[in-house]
Phi, psi and omega in degrees: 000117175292176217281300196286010160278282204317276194328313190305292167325300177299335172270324183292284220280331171282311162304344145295342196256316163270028169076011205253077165316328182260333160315306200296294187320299198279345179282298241276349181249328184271347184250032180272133167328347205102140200316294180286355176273289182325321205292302190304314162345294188299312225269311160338293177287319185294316182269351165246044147074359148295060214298308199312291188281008114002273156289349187289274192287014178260314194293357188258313172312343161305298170279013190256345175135345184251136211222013184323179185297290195310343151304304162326311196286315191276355184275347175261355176248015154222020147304327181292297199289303193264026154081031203237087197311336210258302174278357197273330176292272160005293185276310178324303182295325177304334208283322179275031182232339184255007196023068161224048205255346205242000175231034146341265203275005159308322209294287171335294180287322154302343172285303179313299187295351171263349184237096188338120167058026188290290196285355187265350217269105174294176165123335193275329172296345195273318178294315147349288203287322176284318183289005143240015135314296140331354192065006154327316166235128234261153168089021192263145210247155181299004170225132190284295261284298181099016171283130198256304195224122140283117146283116175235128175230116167290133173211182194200114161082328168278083205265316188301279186294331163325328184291302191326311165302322164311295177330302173293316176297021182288344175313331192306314230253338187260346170315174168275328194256169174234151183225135177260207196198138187231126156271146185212092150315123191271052184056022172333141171258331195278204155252056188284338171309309193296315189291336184277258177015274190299297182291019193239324199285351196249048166230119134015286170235114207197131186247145147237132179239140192226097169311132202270014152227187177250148187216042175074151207263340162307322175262329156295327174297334176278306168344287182288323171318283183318015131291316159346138187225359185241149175325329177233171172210161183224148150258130166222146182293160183279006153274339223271178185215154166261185198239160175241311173294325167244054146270293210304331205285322205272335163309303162357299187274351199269297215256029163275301203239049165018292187281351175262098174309281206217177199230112203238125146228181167314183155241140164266143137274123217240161184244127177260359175294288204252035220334092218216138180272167208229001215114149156277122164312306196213156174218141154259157158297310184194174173282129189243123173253174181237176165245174165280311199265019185249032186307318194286344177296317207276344161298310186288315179323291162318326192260337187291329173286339204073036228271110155259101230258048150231020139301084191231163134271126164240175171228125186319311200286004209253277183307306161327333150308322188237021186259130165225156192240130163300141186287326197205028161232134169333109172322322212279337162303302182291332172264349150341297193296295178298344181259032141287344163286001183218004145160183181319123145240183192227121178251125179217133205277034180244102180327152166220351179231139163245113200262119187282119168254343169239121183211154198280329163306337175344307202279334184285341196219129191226092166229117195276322152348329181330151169269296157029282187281315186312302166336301209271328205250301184276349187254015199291340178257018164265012160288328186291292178305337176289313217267011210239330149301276184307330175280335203267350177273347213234358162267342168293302169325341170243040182087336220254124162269095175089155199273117184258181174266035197228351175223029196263306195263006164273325181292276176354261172328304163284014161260342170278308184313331179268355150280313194295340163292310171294327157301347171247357162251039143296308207284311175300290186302353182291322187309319187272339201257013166043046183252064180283334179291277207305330186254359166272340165277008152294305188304296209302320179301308154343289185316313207250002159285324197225058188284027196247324215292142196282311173330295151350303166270326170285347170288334166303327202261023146210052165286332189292343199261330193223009162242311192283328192286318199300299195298300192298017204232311178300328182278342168317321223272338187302295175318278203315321168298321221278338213283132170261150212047035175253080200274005179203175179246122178250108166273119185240125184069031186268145174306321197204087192263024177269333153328280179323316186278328199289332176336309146341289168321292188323301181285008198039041174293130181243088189264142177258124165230127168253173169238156174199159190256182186282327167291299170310327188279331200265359161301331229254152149350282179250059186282334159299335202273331222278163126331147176214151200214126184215097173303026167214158191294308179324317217266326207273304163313339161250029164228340167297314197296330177300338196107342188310130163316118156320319192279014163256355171274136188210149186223168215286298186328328181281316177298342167286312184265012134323324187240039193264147179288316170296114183066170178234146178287164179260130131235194169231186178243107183278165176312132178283142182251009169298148173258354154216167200281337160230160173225114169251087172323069153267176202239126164249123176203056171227200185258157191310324159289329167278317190316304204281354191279298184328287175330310173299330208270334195288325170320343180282347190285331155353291175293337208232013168350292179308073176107028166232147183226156199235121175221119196281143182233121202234125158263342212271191171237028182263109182289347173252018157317293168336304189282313188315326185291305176291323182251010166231344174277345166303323174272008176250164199276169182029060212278118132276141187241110190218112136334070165272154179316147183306131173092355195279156152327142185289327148328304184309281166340322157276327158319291211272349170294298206299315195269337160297328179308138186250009173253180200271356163213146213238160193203096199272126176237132146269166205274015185249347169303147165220166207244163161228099207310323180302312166299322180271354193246011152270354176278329167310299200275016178253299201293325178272355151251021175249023190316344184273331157311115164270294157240167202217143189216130168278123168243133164294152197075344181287144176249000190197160184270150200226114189276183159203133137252215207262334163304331190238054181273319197294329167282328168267041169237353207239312178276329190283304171335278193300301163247050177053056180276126174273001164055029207242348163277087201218200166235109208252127171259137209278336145301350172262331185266007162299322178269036148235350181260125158262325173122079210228079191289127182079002168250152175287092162346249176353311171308338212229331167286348180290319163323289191295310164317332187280001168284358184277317211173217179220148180257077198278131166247086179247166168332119194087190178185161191252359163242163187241144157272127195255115170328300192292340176270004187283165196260134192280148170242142181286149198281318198271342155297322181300287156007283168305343202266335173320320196294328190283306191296310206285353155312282181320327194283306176312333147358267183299330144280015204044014167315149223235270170195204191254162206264148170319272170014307210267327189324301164289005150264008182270284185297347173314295162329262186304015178261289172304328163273343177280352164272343154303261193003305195281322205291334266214262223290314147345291176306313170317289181304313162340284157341308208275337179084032162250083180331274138028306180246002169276316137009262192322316173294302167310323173303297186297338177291319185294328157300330190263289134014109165255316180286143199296318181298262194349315178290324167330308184310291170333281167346267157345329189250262265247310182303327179295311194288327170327294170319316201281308135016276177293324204280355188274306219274334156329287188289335198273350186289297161341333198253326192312306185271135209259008152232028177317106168248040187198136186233120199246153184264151164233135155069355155332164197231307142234132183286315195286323171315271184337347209260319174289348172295289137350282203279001152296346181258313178209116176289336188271355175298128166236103147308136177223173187223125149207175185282176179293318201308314218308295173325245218318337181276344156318154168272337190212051177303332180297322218270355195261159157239127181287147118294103186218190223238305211223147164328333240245319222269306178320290170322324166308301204270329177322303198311286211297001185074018172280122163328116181313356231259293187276015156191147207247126154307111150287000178299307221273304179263352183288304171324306185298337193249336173305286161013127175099319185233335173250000000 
């Protein structure tokens, strides 16, 4: 035996002796002697009972064409040993083609008895899967499951329309292939457990998976993707409907075509009443693909269709690499751009998803969670921030860091223009899904973007018929929920109160409205407690006069031109029916600990008693709040406790502080607030010799005080601007802003109610402030709402002074403005994720400062900061994919090269991970290997395991995420 036979062996046989499978592959194909130097190897290893690299070197001399007896013998003893039915066949036939087939299994059986532990001895699946990873074996597909597509769909609260959806995928059952269907349950209270039961039994292959807490409907939608078991996946909503023939045509075109990762189409909007198409989000011409050097095309591409790439097919082991949900951006861009690092996509203009916006089911199933509805409706200007990610992704493919000044207000603008594209089919789809607030803060922004466009205007000039009524009834129907002990609506002295009801009727709001004369109301029990609805001055003035709380009177003219696209109501300010002099609101949605720290802090309320009241609004879900509330709030004054559902919106959630509050000036607390008594009660005594005061906002840096009315709106549009004020910290007086908060989901409230007070009254901003913020409780704000709301106040500010909207002329410096405070905002927040230990947004945040960022230092910095930050990053996103699956009981590092950093890492991020360290053989050779989620080092470990039937879902590349978080800063 010559030196390079004796090395090639020695190198084979040490790498075998350490399990380094994917080594073993690549040494046994790239340092090979040549063909008859494998036979002797493999013929070398068979007799001295080292069958794994053997049998190793027989499947490649196979597939490589050589096939002598002796190839034949090991593909069938070790097809035999390691259960591999196929190769076992393989060899059986050559060896009876060689006529040596009979004296086989003596052969066998003596061999298995000399060789210790031959058949328990793992590994041969592990070798399968890298070679066929490698294309070792040709025609093999990256998943055993033998599955073509998962349907995946999350759902919550919605059984009724799930059921409706199941029903339609029964086509699935008539394909040749097989395809399965994952229902992934946000924990639902209804009876969607009962509708999968029934409806689950007519699919061939069907998964339900049941969170066993709710976890957001953003992290159930990832959830079930990592589930997925077929070479491609789809996501849908449990409303949503396919197109079947062209799913099946474009999977077709899929599995034709190798290099194309995933296939982006339009979508229809579809009405299942008149099961009728409704329009396209976007239309194409023809089909098109990209490459990785074609990034800045595929950008420009997207923004001239107006392209929303989340209508997809994909192939699973490819997405589950790059899909992770960003803390605070729209996904769907972001994730488009990584998976252009790993191969061709494709947009082809024939729909295969239909998004239901109209159903006869609507009214049955009510979940304002949808991620759907979140997207489009409370999340809509986090398109802005995805578009924005994707541009700064796709000038690093062309060399380019960042946004400069020579392309800077062209990006800007075609990036506005392209949320403003999603804004107008917000306002169609707000329309049908009978979402009138949000699509009447659609139109106005319309208005002050394109106040000449004939579209525009003609959607104003039927507002009255198919907008403005829909908007005043939802937001009544809000006011009245959010209010507590308001168990009805009274309609008093109204001229045509059949209106109000049927209107009601319409939004199927499940509002109690009665009518009444003055004798029923004050008979009736809880007649203080209820709402009044009155269409004359007269009817409102005699229920004031009862003692009725001014904020439960309401009367329909101011509330019809509150939601007018043109203008604002003219109103005054009436007698307060408040019963103290203050109300200090928080709103709790921490833990139970910061909550009692707050409390403690509260103890100064004590001294100042007399006409103060304390009132807790509790949204979390930390079950020791409660207690905390009962045993430290008893001794403070006028102390209230009020119990929202787990999970309601936050909007709400400031709506029912404001409208439970009994004083006559409301003082809004997070549990990171602290109030400074000395301040507040010399801002008390101002505001009470100021009565034309409405709100009073302490600003740092101010050398003086700054009144506003409806005359200076465009300057305290300007001052909010300049010094990034959020206005949600003040002093309020409650009754003006009760007839205005409303309900105003994905925008920063406060910009836009402030606007609407000022038809009231006035708006003080001075020197100083009665609150402190404790750095580690501050609150992140979202940039693209802060963003959006500019656009609504700075509609109003315009209003108020008759401005029409905004002019060509003015446009690029209104975005320059707001770009530049939405880049404070995010620099604010960076420090907050600091602060707060969230890698993760803090990332996230810095990426985008660093796209924005013109000084060359200054990006650096950014860089530096945001690369210290990556590690810590992956191992938070480690736990949170990890956390996704609900029979995980294991997180296992596989195949590292060192394990133990990463391990410390991990449990420095979360001490409850329970990490384990093992090699691949080790992993697959578990009795309950399916139950783990992976971690692994290399492309070659993945693939082992994809093959071997592990979910692509449940295992992260760190190359892969460690990507996902670079990205962006270098």
């Amino acid at each position: 035996m010559n030196s390079s036979m004796g090395e090639y062996l020695a190198a084979l046989e040490r790498l075998d002796e350490q399990d380094q499978v994917d080594e073993l592959i690549a040494c046994a194909q790239t340092r090979s002697p040549g063909a008859d130097g494998m036979v002797m190897a493999m013929a070398t290893f068979f007799r001295a009972g080292r069958l794994r690299p053997a049998f190793l070197l027989a499947m490649l001399l196979a597939n490589g064409g050589l096939t002598p007896p002796v190839v034949f013998l090991v593909l069938a003893v070790g097809g035999l040993v390691f259960r591999v039915d196929g190769e076992y066949a393989r060899g059986m036939a050559g060896l009876r083609a060689c006529g040596d087939a009979e004296g086989v299994p003596g052969l066998m059986r003596s061999f298995l008895a000399q060789w210790p532990g031959g058949a328990e001895r793992g590994g041969m699946r592990a070798i399968l899967a890298v070679m066929r990873s490698h294309g070792a074996l040709a025609g093999a597909e990256p998943s055993s499951s033998g599955i073509l597509l998962s349907i995946c769909i999350p759902t919550y609260n919605r059984c009724h329309q799930l059921a409706a959806t199941l029903d339609h995928l029964a086509w699935v059952e008539a394909c040749d292939r097989t395809i399965e269907v994952i229902v992934c349950d946000n924990a639902s209270e209804d009876d969607t457990p009962r509708v999968v039961l029934e409806k689950g039994g007519f699919f061939t292959c069907f998964r339900y998976i049941r969170q066993r807490r709710n976890i957001g409907s953003n992290r159930n939608g990832q959830a079930v993707m990592r589930r997925a078991r077929g070479k491609f996946c789809l996501w849908m909503g449990d409303d949503d409907r396919l197109v079947p023939e062209v799913v099946l045509e474009e999977l077709a075109y899929l599995e034709r075509h190798d290099d194309i990762i995933v296939s982006y189409a339009p979508a229809e909007m579809w009405s299942t009443t008149e099961n009728a198409s409704r329009g396209r989000v976007f239309t194409l011409e023809e089909a098109v693909t990209f490459d990785r050097s074609e990034g800045a095309t595929l950008f420009n591409f997207m923004m001239h269709h107006r392209v929303i790439a989340e209508w997809s097919i994909n192939r699973t082991a490819i997405y589950t690499r790059v899909q992770f949900e960003p803390h605070t951006l729209y996904v769907n861009p972001v994730l488009l751009f990584h998976l252009l690092e790993y191969g061709r996509v494709r947009f082809q203009p024939q729909p295969f998803f239909r998004v239901v916006i109209e159903s006869p089911l609507s009214a049955t199933d009510r979940n304002p969670d949808h991620e759907g509805c979140k997207q489009l409706f409370t999340h809509l200007d986090r398109y802005r921030g995805g578009m924005e990610f994707a541009a700064a992704m796709a000038l690093a493919g062309s060399g380019q860091s960042g946004l400069h000044a020579d392309n800077r207000n062209v990006v800007m603008s075609t990036i506005n223009d392209f949320v403003l594209g999603r804004i107008s089919a917000l306002l169609r789809v707000g329309q049908g899904m009978r979402r009138f607030i949000v699509a009447s803060l659609a139109m106005r922004r319309l208005r002050f973007w394109y106040p000449d466009s004939e579209a525009v205007l003609e959607v104003i000039g039927q507002e009255e018929a198919r907008l403005l009524l829909g908007t005043v009834f939802e937001a009544m129907a809000a006011m009245l929920h959010a209010m507590p002990g308001a168990p009805r609506l009274v309609l008093f002295g109204m001229v045509d109160p059949e209106l109000v009801r049927q209107g009601f009727a319409h939004m199927d709001a499940d509002v109690s409205v009665v009518s009444a004369d003055l004798a029923g109301i004050t008979a009736a029990a809880d007649w203080r407690e209820s709402l009044y609805l009155t269409d004359h001055e007269g009817a409102r003035e005699v229920l004031l006069g009862l003692g009725i709380d001014a904020a439960r009177v309401f009367l329909w003219s101011e509330w019809y031109s509150l939601f007018r696209i043109n203008g604002l109501p003219e109103w005054g300010m009436r007698a307060s029916g408040a019963s103290c002099r203050l109300s200090i609101g928080v709103v709790v949605d921490g833990d139970a600990g910061e909550f009692a720290a707050l409390l403690d802090h509260l103890a100064w309320s004590v001294a100042h008693g007399a006409g103060l009241e304390i009132l807790v609004v509790d949204a979390g879900q930390d079950a020791g709040v409660e207690g905390v509330a009962r045993e430290r709030g008893a001794g403070l004054p006028g102390f209230r406790y009020l119990r929202r559902p787990p999970g309601e919106e936050a909007w709400r959630c400031e709506l029912v502080a404001m409208q439970a509050a009994r004083g006559r000036y409301v003082v809004r607390m997070g549990v990171g607030d602290r109030l400074m008594p000395e301040a507040l009660m010399a801002e008390l005594a101002h505001l009470d010799r100021h009565g034309e005061i409405l709100a009073s906002h302490g600003v740092a840096g101010l050398e003086e005080g700054w009144l506003f009315g409806a005359a200076e709106a465009v300057e305290l549009f300007n001052a909010m601007v300049h010094w990034r004020l959020d206005l949600a910290r003040g002093i309020l007086r409650r009754e003006a802003f009760c007839r205005v908060l409303c309900g105003l989901p994905g925008h920063h409230a406060p910009f836009i109610v402030h606007f609407q007070v000022l038809a009231q009254g006035k708006v003080r901003l001075h020197p100083g402030s009665c609150y402190r913020v404790i750095g580690a409780c501050r609150a992140v704000v979202d940039p693209e709402g802060w963003r959006g709301a500019l656009d609504v106040a700075a509609a109003l500010a315009l209003s108020h002074i008759g401005g029409e909207g905004m002019t060509e002329a003015s446009k690029p410096v209104f975005l320059n403005m707001v770009n530049a405070s939405a880049v404070a905002v995010l620099e604010d927040n960076a420090r907050v994720a600091q602060g707060a230990g969230d890698r993760i947004a803090l990332v996230e945040t810095l990426r985008r400062l660093i796209l924005w960022e013109e000084d060359a230092q200054r990006k650096d910095q950014l860089r530096a900061w945001a690369l210290a930050a990556v590690g810590a990053a992956v191992m938070q996103a480690v736990g949170e994919i990890f956390a996704l699956f609900t029979d995980a009981r294991r997180l296992v590092l596989c195949g590292l090269a060192e394990p133990d950093p990463v391990r410390e890492a991990l449990l420095a991020c979360d001490a409850s991970l329970p990490v384990t360290v093992w090699d691949p053989v080790a992993a697959l050779a578990a009795a309950d290997w399916e139950g783990s989620v992976y971690v692994v080092e290399s492309e070659s470990v993945q693939r082992l395991l994809l093959a071997a039937g592990v979910e692509a879902g449940r295992v992260m590349v760190l190359s892969d995420l460690i990507f996902l978080f670079r990205s962006g800063v270098l």
